[in-house]
N, C-alpha and C positions, 0 to 999 in steps of 0.2 A: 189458527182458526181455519175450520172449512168451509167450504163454499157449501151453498144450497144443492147444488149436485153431488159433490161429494157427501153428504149427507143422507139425501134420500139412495144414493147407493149403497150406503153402511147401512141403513134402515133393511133396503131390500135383501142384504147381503144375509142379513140377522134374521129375520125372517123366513127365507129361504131354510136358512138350515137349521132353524128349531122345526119346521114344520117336516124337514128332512128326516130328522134326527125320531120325530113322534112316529111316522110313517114307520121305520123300521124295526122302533120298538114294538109298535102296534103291531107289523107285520110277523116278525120273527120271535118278540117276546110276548104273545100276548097269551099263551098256553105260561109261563113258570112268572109272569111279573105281572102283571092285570087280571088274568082270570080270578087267581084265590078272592081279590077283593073287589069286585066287580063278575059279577056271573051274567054275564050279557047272552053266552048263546053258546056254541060247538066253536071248536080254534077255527072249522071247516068254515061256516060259516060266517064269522069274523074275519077270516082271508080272502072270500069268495067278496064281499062286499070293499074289503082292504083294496081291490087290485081293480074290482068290475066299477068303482063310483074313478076312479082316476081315468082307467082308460077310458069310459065314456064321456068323460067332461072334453081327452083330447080330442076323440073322433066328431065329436058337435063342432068344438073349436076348427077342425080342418075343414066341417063339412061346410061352415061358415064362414069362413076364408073364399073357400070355393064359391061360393052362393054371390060373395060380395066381387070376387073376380070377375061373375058370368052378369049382373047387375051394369058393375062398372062397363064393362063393354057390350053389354045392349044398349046403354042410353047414353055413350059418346060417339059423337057424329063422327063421319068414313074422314080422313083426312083429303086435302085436295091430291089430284095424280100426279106424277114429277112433270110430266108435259105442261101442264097449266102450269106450276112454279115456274119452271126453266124459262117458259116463254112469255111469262110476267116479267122475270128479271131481266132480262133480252129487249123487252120493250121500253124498259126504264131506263137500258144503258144507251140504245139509239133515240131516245129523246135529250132535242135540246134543252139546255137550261133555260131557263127564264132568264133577261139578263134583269141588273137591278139599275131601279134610277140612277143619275148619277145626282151623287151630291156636288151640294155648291159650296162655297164656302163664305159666299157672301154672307151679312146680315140682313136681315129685313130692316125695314127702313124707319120703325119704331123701337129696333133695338139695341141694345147698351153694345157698343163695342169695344168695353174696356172688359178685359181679363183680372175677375176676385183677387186678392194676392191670399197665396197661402196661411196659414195661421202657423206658426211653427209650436 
């Protein structure tokens, strides 16, 4: 049995290369194995569109990586400078602790002072 990842990886796997596999039929067969039955246009033109709808889909995709890069770091705030860090941390090591109450071990004076016994 696979896991849901291993899965949708064989999915993408299977996909990838049928859509691989069409692309260079498209690209290099498409003059002696798709034109006779299918008359779409000139091989020219069929390759021109084969190769210009790809790269443009990557060059949007990079331009928009980019766009989301230049976003992301217009609207996250400057970090603090190391000086304010170091001399935050500095401050907290030359302060004393707080010390804590001390416990008592006494009871108060309305309380049970026999110890439950375990249940085994």
């Amino acid at each position: 049995m696979v896991s849901k990842d291993q899965g949708i990886g064989g999915a993408i796997l299977v996909v990838c290369v049928a859509v691989a596999l069409v692309y260079l039929v498209a690209l290099f067969g498409y003059q002696q194995l798709i034109q006779p039955w299918l008359n779409i246009g000139s091989t020219a033109d069929v390759r021109f569109w084969l190769i210009a709808v790809p790269v443009f889909v990557a060059f949007v995709a990079i331009l928009f990586i980019g766009a989301w890069i230049g976003w992301t770091m217009a609207t996250t705030p400057p970090p603090k400078p190391i000086e304010e860090i170091t001399t935050e941390i500095e401050d907290k090591k030359e302060e004393p602790k707080a010390e804590e109450p001390m416990k008592t071990t006494e009871a108060a004076p309305n309380e049970d002072k026999t110890v439950p016994k375990k249940k085994k």
